[in-house]
C-alpha positions in Angstrom: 8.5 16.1 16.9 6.3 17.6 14.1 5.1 13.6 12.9 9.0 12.7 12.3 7.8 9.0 13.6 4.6 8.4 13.0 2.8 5.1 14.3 1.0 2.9 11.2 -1.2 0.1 11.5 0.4 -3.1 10.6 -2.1 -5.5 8.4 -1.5 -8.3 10.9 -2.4 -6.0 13.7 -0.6 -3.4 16.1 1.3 -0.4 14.7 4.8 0.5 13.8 6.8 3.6 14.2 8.2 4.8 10.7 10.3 7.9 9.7 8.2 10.6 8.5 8.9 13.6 6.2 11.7 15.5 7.9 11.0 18.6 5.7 7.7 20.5 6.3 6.6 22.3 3.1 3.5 24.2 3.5 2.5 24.1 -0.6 3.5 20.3 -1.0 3.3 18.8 2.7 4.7 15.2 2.5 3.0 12.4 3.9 3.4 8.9 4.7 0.4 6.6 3.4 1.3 3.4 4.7 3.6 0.8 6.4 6.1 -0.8 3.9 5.5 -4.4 2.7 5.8 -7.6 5.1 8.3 -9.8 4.1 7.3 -12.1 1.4 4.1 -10.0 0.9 4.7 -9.8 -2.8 6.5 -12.9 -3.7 3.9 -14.8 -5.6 3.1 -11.3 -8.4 6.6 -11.0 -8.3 7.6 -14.1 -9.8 4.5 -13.7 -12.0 4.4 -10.7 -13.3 8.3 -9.7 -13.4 9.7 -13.1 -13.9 6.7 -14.9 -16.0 6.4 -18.2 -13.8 3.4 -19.8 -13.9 1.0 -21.3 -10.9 2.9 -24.2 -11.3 6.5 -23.6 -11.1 5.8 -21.2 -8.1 3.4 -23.8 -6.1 6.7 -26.3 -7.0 9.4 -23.5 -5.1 6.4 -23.1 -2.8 6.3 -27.0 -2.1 10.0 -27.5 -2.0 10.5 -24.7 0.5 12.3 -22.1 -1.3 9.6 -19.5 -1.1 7.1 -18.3 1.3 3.9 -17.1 -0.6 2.6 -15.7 2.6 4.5 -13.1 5.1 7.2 -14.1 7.1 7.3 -12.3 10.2 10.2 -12.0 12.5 9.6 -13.5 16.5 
């Protein structure tokens, strides 16, 4: 179908089938550059940089279990 779905490699291996530009322009083609985010990717900046914690207080949510600094991944 034109790229609709195109496959993307996943970080932790394999691919994934996303949903691609359904409009084809032929002066500004759209494009998709990459797979979006694993889950709790981007939890440790976040806190950090949006929310101002230190090390600290996110190794102590880390510690007590509510956050994951690394990606969860579905089974």
């Amino acid at each position: 179908m034109r790229g609709l779905f195109p496959e993307l490699p996943l970080p932790e291996g394999g691919t994934h089938r996303v949903t691609g530009p359904a409009v084809k322009l032929s002066a500004t083609p759209g494009r998709v550059e990459g797979a979006a985010p694993s889950p709790g990717e981007h939890t440790k900046e976040v806190l950090a940089n949006l929310l101002g914690l230190n090390a600290a207080a996110i190794g102590n949510l880390a510690a007590r279990g509510v956050i994951a600094l690394t990606a969860v991944l579905p089974h």
